[in-house]
LODRENTI-561185 format. One record per atom (N, C-alpha, C): residue in three letters; x, y, z. Coordinates in steps of 0.1 Angstrom, whole numbers, plus 5000, padded with zeros to 4 digits. Example, Ala and Ser with C-alpha at 12.3 -4.5 7.8 and 13.67 -1.06 7.14 Angstrom:
ala513249435078/ala512349555078/ala513249675078/ser512849785071/ser513749895071/ser512950005079/
END
This chain:
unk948088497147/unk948088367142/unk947588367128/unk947988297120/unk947588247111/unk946388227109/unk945288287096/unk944088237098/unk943388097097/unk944688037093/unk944287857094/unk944287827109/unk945087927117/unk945187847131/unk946587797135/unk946787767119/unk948487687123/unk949687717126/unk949887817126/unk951287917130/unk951188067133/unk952388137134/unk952088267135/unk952388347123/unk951788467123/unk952188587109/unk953388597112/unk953988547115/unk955888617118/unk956288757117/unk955888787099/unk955988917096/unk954688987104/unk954188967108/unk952989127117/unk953889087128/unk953989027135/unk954988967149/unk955989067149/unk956989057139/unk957789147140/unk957489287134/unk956789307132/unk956289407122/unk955489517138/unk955089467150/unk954189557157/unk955189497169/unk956089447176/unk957489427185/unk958689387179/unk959289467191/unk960989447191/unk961089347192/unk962389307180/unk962889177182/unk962989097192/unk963389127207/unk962989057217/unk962089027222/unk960889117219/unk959889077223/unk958988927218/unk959388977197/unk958688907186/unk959388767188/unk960788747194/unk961388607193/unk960688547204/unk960188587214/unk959588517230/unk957788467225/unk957288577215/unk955788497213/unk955688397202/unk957088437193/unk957388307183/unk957288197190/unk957988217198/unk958488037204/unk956988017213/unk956088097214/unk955088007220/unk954187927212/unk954087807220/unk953887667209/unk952587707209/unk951787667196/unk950487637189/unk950087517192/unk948787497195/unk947987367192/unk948287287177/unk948787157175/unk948687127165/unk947187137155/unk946287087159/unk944887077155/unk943787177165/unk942987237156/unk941887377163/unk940687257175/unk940187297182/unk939487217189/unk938587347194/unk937187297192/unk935687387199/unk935787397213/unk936187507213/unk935687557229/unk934787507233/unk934987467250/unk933587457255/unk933387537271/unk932187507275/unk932287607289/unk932087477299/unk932687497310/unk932687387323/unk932987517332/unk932287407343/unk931987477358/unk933387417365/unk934387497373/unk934887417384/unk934487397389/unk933087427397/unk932887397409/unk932187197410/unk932687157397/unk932386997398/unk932986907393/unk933586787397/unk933986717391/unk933686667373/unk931986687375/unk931886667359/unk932286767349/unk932186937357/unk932287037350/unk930787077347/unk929887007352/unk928587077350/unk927887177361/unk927287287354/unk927087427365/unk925487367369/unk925087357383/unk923887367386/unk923587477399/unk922487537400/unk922087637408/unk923087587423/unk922787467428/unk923287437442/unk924487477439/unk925587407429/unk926887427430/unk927387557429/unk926787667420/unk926587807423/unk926487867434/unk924987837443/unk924887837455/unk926187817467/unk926787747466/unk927787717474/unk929087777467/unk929787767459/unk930387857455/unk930387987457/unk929388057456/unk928888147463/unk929288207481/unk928688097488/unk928888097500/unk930588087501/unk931187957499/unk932387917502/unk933088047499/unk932788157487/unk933988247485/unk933888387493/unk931788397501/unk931588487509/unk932588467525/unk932288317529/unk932988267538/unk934488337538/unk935288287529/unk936388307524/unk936888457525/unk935588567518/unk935788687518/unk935988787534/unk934988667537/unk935188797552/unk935788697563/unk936588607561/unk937688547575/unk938888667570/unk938788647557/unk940488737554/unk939988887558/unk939088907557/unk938689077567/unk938889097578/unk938088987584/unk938288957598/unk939988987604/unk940388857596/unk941888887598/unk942888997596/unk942389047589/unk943289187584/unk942589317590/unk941889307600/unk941289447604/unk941889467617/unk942889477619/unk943689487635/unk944189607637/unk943989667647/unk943589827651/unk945389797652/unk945489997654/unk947490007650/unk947689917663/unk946889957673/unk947689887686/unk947689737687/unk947089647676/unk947589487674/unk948789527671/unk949089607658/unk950289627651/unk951189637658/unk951289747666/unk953089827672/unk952489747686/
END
């Protein structure tokens, strides 16, 4: 990108990929205007991280982690 942000170096683009490649990341669209990152939590509708929501996130993906174990541990004779 451009060090303003606003487009791409075209020439490095093509300059380090094959033309096929350099025409596919051309065409990927730029933000008109730069905008400040910020950090948000999924695990909230506001986007704000607190210990509980952690806490359970936590749990829900332990949960999560060992049904699909559970499920996938079937000796050959479930199998054949």
């Amino acid at each position: 990108m451009e060090d303003n942000g606003n487009g791409w170096k075209d020439h490095l683009i093509h300059q380090l990929f094959v033309p096929q490649e350099a025409q596919k990341i051309l065409r990927i669209p730029l933000i008109d205007r730069a905008q400040d990152d910020t950090l948000t939590w999924d695990g909230t509708l506001d986007g704000n991280y607190t210990v509980k929501t952690g806490y359970t996130a936590i749990k829900d993906w332990e949960e999560h982690s060992s049904s699909n174990i559970a499920s996938s541990s079937g000796t050959p004779n479930d199998i054949w």
